[in-house]
C-alpha positions as CSV (number, residue, x, y, z in Angstrom):
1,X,7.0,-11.1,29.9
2,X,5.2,-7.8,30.1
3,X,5.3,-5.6,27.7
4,X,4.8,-1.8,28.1
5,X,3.1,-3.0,31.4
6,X,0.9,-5.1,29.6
7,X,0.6,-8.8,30.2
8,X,0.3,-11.7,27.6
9,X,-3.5,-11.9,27.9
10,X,-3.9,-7.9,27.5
11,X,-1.9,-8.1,24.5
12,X,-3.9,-10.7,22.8
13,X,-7.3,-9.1,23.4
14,X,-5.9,-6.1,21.9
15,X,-4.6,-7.9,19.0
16,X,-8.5,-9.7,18.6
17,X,-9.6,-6.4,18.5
18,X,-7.6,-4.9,16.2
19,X,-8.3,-7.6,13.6
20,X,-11.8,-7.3,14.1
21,X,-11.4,-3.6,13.4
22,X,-9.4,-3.6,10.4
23,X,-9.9,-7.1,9.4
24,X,-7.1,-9.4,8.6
25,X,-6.2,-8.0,5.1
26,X,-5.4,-4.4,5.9
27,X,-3.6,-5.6,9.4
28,X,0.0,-6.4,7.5
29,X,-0.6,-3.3,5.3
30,X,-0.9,-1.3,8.8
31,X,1.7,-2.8,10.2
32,X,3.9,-2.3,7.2
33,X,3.2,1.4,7.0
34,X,3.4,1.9,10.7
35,X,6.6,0.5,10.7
36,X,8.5,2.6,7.8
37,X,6.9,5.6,9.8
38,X,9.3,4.4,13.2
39,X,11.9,3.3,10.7
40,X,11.8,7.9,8.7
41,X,11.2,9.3,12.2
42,X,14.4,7.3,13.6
43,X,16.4,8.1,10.5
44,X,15.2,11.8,11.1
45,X,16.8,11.8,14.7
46,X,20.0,10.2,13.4
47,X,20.8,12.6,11.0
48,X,20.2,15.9,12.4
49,X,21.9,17.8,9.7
50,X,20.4,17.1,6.6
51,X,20.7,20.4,5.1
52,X,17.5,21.5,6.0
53,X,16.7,24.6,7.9
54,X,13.5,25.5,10.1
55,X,11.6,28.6,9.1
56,X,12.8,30.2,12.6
57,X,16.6,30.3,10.8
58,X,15.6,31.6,7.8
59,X,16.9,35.6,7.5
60,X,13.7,37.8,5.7
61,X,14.9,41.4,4.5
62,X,12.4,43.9,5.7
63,X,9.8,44.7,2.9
64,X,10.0,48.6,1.1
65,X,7.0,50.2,1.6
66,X,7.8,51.9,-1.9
67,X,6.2,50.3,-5.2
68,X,7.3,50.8,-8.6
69,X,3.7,51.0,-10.1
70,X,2.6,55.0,-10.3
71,X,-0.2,55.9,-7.9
């Protein structure tokens, strides 16, 4: 069963590799993290209105060129 185009042999080289990269104690910790990242960035798309606005919204008044300090 291919997955993302890749076959089961594809998969388990890139698997080996991966553990020989990381090593086989921080593989669960790197799965672990990469997986709360897909589980905040799906939450994030579910709930677009959180209450929180992108700088574009936000209104500035225009600055006074006057100051209150004498010259």
């Amino acid at each position: 069963m291919p997955f993302l185009g890749l076959g089961t042999g594809e998969l388990i080289l890139i698997l080996l590799v991966l553990l020989l990269f990381f090593g086989k104690d921080k593989l669960p910790e790197l799965a672990h993290s990469i997986g709360q990242s897909f589980k905040e960035l799906k939450s994030g798309f579910e709930k677009p209105g959180d209450g929180r606005k992108s700088p574009q919204s936000k209104k500035t008044e225009p600055q006074d060129e006057r100051t209150d300090s004498p010259r």
